[in-house]
C-alpha positions in Angstrom: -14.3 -20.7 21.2 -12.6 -17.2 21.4 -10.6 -18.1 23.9 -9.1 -20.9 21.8 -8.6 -18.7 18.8 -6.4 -16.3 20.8 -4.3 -18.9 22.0 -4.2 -20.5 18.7 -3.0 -17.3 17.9 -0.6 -16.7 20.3 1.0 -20.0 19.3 1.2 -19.6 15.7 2.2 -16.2 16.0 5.1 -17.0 18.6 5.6 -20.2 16.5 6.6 -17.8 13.1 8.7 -16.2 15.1 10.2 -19.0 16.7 11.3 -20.5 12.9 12.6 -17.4 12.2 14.9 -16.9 14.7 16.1 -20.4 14.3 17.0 -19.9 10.8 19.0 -16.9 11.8 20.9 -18.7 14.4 21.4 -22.2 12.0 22.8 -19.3 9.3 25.1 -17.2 12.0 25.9 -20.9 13.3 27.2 -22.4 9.8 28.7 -18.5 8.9 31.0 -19.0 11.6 32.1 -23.1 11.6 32.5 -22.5 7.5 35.1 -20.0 8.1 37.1 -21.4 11.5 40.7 -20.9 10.1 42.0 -24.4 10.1 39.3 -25.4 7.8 41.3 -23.5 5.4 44.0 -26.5 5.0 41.4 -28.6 3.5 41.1 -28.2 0.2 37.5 -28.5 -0.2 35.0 -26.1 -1.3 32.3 -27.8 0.9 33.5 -25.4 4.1 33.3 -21.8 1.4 29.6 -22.7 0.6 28.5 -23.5 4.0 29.9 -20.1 5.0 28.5 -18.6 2.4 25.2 -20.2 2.7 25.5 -19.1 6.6 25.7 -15.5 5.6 23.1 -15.0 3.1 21.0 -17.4 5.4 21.6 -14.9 8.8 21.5 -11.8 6.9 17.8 -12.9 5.4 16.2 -13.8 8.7 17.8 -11.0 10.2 16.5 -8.4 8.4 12.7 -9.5 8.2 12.6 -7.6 12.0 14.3 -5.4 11.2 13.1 -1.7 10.1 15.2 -0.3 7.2 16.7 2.9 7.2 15.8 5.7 5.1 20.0 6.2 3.5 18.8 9.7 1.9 21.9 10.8 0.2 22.4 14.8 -0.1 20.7 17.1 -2.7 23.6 18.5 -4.9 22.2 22.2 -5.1 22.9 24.9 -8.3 26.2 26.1 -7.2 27.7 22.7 -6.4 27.1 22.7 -2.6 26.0 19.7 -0.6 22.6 19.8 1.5 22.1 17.1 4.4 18.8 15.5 4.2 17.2 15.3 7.7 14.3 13.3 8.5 11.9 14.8 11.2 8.6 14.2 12.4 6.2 16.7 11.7 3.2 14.8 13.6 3.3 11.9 15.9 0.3 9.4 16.0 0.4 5.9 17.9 -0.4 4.3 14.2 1.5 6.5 11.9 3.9 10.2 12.3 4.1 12.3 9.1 7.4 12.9 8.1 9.4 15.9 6.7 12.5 15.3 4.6 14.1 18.9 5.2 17.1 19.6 3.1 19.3 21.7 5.5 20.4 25.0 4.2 17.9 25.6 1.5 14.8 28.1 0.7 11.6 26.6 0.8 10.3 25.1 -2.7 7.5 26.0 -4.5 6.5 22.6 -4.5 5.2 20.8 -1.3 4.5 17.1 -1.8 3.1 14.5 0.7 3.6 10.9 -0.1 0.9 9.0 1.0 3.0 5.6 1.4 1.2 2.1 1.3 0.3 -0.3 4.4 0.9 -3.2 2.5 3.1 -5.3 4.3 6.3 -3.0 4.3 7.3 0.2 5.3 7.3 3.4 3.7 11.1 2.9 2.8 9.7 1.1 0.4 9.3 4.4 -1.9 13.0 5.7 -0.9 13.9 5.9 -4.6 10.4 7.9 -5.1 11.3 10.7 -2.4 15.3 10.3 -3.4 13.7 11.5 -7.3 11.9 14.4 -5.8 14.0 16.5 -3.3 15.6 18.3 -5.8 12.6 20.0 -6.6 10.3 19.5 -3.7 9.8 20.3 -0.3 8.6 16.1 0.4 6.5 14.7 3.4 5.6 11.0 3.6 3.3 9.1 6.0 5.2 6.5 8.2 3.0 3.6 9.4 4.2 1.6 12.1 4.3 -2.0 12.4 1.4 -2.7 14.6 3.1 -5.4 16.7 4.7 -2.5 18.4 1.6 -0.6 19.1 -0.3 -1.7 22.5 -3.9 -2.7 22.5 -4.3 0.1 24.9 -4.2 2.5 21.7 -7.4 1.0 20.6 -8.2 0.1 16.7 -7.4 1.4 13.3 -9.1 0.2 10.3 -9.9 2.8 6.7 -11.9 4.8 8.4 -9.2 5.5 11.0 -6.5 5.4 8.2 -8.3 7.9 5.9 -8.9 9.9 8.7 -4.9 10.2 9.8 -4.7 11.1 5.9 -7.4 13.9 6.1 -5.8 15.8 9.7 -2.0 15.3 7.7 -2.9 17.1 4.4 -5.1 19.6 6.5 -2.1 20.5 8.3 0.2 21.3 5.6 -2.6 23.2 3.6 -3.6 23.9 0.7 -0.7 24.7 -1.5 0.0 20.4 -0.8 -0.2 18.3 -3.7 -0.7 14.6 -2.8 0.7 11.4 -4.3 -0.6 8.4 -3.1 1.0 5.4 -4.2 -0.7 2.0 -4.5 -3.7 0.9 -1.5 -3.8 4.1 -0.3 -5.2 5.6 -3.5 -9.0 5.1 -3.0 -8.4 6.3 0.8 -6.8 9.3 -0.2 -9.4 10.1 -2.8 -11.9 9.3 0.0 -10.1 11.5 2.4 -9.9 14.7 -0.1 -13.3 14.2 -0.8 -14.2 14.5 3.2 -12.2 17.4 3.2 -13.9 19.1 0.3 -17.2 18.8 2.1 -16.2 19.7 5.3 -13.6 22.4 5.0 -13.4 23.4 1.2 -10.7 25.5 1.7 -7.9 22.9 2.9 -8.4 20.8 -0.4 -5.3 20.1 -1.4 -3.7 22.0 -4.9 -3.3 18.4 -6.6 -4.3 14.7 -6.2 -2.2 12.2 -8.1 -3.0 8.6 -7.5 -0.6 6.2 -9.1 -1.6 2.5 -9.8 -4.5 1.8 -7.0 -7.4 0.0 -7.1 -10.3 2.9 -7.0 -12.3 0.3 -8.9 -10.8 -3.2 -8.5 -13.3 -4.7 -10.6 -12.6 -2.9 -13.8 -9.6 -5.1 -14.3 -9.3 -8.4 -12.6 -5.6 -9.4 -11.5 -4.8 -12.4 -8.9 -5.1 -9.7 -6.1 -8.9 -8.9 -6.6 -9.4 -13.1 -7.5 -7.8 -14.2 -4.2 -10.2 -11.3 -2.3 -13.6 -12.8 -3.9 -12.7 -16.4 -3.4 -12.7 -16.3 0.2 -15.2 -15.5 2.6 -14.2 -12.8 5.3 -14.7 -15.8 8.2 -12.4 -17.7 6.0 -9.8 -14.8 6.3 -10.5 -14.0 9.6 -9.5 -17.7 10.2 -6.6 -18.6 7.9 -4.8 -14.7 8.2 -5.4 -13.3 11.0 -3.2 -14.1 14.3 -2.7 -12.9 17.7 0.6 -10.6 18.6 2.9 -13.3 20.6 4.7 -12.0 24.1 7.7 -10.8 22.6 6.1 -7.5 21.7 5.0 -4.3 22.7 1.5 -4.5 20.9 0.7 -8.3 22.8 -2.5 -9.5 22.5 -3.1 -7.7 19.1 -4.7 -9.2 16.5 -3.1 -8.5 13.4 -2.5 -10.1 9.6 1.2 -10.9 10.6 4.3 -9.3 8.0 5.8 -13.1 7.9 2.6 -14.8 6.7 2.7 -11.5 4.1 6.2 -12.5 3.0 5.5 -15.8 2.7 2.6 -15.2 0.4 5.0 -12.4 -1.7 7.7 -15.4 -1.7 4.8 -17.8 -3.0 4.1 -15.9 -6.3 7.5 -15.8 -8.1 9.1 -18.9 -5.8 11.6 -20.4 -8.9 12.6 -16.5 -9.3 13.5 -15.7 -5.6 14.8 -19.2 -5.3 17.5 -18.3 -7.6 18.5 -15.2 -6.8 19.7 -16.8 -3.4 21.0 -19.7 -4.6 23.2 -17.7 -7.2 24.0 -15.2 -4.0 25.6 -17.9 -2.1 27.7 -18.9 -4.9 28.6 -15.3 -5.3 30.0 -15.1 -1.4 31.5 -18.2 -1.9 33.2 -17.6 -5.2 34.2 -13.7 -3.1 32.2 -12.1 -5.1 29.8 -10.8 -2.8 29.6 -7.2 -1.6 27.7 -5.2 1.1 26.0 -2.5 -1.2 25.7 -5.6 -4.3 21.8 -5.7 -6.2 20.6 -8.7 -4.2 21.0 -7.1 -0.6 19.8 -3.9 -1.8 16.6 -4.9 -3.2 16.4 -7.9 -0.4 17.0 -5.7 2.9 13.9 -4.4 1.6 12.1 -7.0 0.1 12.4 -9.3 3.4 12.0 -6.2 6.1 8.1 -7.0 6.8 5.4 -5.5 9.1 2.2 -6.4 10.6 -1.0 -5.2 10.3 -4.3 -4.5 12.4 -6.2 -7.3 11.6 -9.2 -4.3 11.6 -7.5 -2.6 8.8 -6.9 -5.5 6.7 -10.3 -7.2 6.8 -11.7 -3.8 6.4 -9.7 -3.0 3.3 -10.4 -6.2 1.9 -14.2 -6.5 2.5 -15.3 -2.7 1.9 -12.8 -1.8 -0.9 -12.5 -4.8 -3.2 -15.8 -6.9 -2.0 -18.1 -4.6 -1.7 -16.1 -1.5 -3.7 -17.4 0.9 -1.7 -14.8 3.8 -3.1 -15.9 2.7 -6.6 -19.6 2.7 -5.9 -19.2 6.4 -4.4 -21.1 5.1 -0.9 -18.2 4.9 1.6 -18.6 6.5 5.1 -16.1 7.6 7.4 -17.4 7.3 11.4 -21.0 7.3 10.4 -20.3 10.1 7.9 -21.0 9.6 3.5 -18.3 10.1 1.4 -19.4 12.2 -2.1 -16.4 12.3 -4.4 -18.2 14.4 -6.5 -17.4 17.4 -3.7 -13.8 17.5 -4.9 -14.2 21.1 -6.8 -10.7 22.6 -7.4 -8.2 19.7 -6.9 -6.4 19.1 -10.1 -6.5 14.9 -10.2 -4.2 12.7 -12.1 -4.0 8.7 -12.2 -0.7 6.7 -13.2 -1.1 3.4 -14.3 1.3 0.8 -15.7 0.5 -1.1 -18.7 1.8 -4.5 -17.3 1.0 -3.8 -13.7 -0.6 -7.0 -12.6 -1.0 -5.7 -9.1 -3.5 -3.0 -10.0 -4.1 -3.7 -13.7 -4.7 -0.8 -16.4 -8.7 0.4 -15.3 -8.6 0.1 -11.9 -7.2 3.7 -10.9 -8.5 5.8 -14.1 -11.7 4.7 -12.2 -11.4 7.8 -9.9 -11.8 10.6 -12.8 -15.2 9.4 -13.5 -16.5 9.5 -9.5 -14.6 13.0 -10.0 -17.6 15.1 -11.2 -16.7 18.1 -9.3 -13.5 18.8 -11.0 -13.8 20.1 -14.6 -12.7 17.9 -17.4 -9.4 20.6 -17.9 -8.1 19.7 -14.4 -8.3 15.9 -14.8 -5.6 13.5 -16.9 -4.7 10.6 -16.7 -1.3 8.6 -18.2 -0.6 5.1 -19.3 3.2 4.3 -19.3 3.5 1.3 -22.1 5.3 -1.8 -20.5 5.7 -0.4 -17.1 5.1 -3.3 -14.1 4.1 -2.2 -10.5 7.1 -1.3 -9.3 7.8 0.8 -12.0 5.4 3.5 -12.4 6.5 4.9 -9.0 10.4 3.7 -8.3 11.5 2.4 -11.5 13.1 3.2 -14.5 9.7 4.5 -16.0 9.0 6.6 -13.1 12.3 7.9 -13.4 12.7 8.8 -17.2 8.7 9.4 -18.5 6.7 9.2 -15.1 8.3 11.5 -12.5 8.7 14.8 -15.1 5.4 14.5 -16.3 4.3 14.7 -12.7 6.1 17.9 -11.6 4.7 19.4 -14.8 0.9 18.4 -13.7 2.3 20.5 -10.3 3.1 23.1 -11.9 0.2 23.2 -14.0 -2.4 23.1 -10.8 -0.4 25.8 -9.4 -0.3 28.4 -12.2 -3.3 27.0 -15.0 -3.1 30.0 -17.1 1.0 29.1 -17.4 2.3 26.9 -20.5 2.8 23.5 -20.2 6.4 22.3 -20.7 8.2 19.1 -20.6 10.5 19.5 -17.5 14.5 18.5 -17.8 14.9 15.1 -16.1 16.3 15.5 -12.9 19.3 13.1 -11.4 19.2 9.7 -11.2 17.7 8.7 -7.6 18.7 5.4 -6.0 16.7 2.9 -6.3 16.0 -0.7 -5.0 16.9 -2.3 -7.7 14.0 -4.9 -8.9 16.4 -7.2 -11.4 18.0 -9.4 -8.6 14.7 -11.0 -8.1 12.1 -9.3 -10.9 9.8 -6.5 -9.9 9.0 -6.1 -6.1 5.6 -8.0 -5.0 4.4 -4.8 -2.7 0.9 -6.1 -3.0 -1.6 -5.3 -0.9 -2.2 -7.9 1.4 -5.0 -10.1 -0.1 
């Protein structure tokens, strides 16, 4: 019976992949017979729209392999002067490397921040507008997961435990002064991980903890995300999800929750919306209106650029955060060890939430200043941004205008309590991947 499953696996997986690359070949195929030159005597505009259709087609199923890049534009300093953003790693891990944006040419800040990005089905690019907003005032780190088709079974597992783990040994190595965002699914395991910290080594606790829109208690608001998690069994999700890494990759034999079956679920939720947008792209190319750098490939090289994961992690994530709630029962254990929030002592915490976040609704994150009974009520808040969808409350408009300030101000505060409180300036305008070619970006969790 195993040995079926694998090569059920193999095949479906390979099969995926197979589909995929044909559509990028049909598109690159019809791209290049729409625009052979002597088409152009016939005047009809069948032979524009099959190019047309060609290029947006290739350019999709291209991209869904395809890791993007991180396109950090340069911090404008005070005196006018232009400072190259390098990205470096600061520790390398078979699963994951910690990242340092360093701005070349500049003093250190008085801020350090580490971005704890999601493993949701895409990479931590995903929050490019997020770091792009804080460089000008930050000294910014992110964790970069890798697509675990690439990783060999010889590098063994990596589920929560292992992920909170990786989180614990990154913020431990910047130290103290760190103040943490964590951003979406990795909320509760960042809590979870501050909290190991506090108990073990009290004195690496990071200076802030701001967790913005994840599910600490997924069952204080219910969404589709939580639904779809309780109306299947884990065998059923073990069967249906979970597929074996085909031979094309480094990380073969693998079991993992593959990134196309992820996209094809994001896809599934807003279908007539994403439908459109392409179908009103290829009319754009064909009418020459297209452009490299337009709204629709911005937000799709993104949107469409997918990754797997272990199958460990996700049928671990689902079964022990949103089944059984572990984080928001205060009884999770990490290698056999208990997890007490209620060590966190002198981490100022904050939750975000969106009001119209149907990912992780309004509930589900506040959740994580009640299991907080270690921190005194003066270094807890918490903020509710009216209107503000998912994507939003980290990378969107909101973030940028009401969100982002009131965040560096919460920093500030943890840093120097006995200083006044103060509204800061906005800062520039970061760019972002722009949600309104196809409505707000599904990132979900994979569930």
């Amino acid at each position: 019976m195993a040995t079926y499953k694998g090569l059920k696996g193999i095949i479906s997986y390979d099969a995926m992949e197979t589909i995929r690359n044909t559509n990028e070949w049909m598109g690159a195929s019809a791209r290049a017979l729409g625009s052979y030159p002597a088409f152009a005597l016939i005047p009809n505009p069948m032979f524009k729209l099959m190019s047309a259709w060609g290029r947006v087609t290739e350019r999709s199923f291209a991209r869904m392999v395809i890791k993007p890049d991180w396109e950090i534009p340069a911090i404008v300093s005070e005196d006018g002067q232009d400072h190259i953003v390098y990205i470096e790693p600061e520790i390398k891990r078979p699963f994951g490397d910690l990242l340092h944006f360093r701005v070349a040419r500049r003093d250190p800040m008085p801020r350090k921040v580490l971005l704890v990005a999601p493993m949701s089905g895409h990479y931590a690019t995903l929050l490019r507008s997020t770091v792009t907003s804080l460089l000008p005032d930050c000294d910014v780190y992110i964790t970069d997961w890798h697509n675990a088709r690439d990783i060999p079974v010889s590098c063994g597992k990596f589920d929560i435990e292992d992920y909170t783990q990786y989180v614990m040994d990154f913020i431990r190595h910047l130290g103290p002064d760190t103040n943490v965002i964590a951003v979406c699914q990795p909320a509760p395991l960042t809590l979870a991980a501050t909290a190991l910290l506090a108990a073990e080594d009290p004195e690496a606790q990071p200076r802030s903890l701001i967790l913005i829109g994840g599910p600490i208690d997924p069952d204080a608001a219910a969404t589709e995300v939580t639904d779809f998690g309780n109306r299947l069994t884990m065998g059923e999700l073990d069967y249906l999800m979970i597929q074996q890494v085909g031979f094309k990759f480094r990380g073969a034999g693998r079991m993992v929750y593959p990134g196309l079956a992820q996209l094809s679920s994001f896809i599934a939720m807003n279908a007539e919306t994403h439908a459109k947008a392409f179908l009103d792209k290829i009319f754009a190319e064909a009418r020459g209106e297209g452009s490299e750098g337009d709204k629709h490939n911005r937000f799709y090289d993104e949107y469409l650029a997918v990754m797997d994961m272990t199958a460990e992690f996700y049928l671990s994530t689902v079964e022990r955060i949103f089944k059984e709630r572990e984080i928001a029962q205060n009884r999770f254990t990490v290698n056999g060890k208990t997890v007490d929030i209620g060590k966190i002592t002198n981490v100022a915490v904050m939750t975000v939430e969106g009001g119209n976040d149907d990912i992780s609704a309004p509930g589900q994150c506040v959740a994580a200043l009640d299991l907080c009974t270690g921190v005194p009520p003066k270094k807890k808040t918490q903020h509710l941004e009216p209107g503000a969808g998912h994507y939003g409350i980290f990378a969107g408009k909101s973030w940028r205008l009401n969100i982002r300030p009131l965040v560096l101000d919460f920093m500030d505060e943890a840093a120097n309590p006995a200083a006044p409180t103060r509204r800061r300036r906005k800062g520039p305008r970061p760019i972002d991947c722009d949600p309104s070619a196809a409505g707000e970006l599904d990132s979900k969790i994979a569930v």
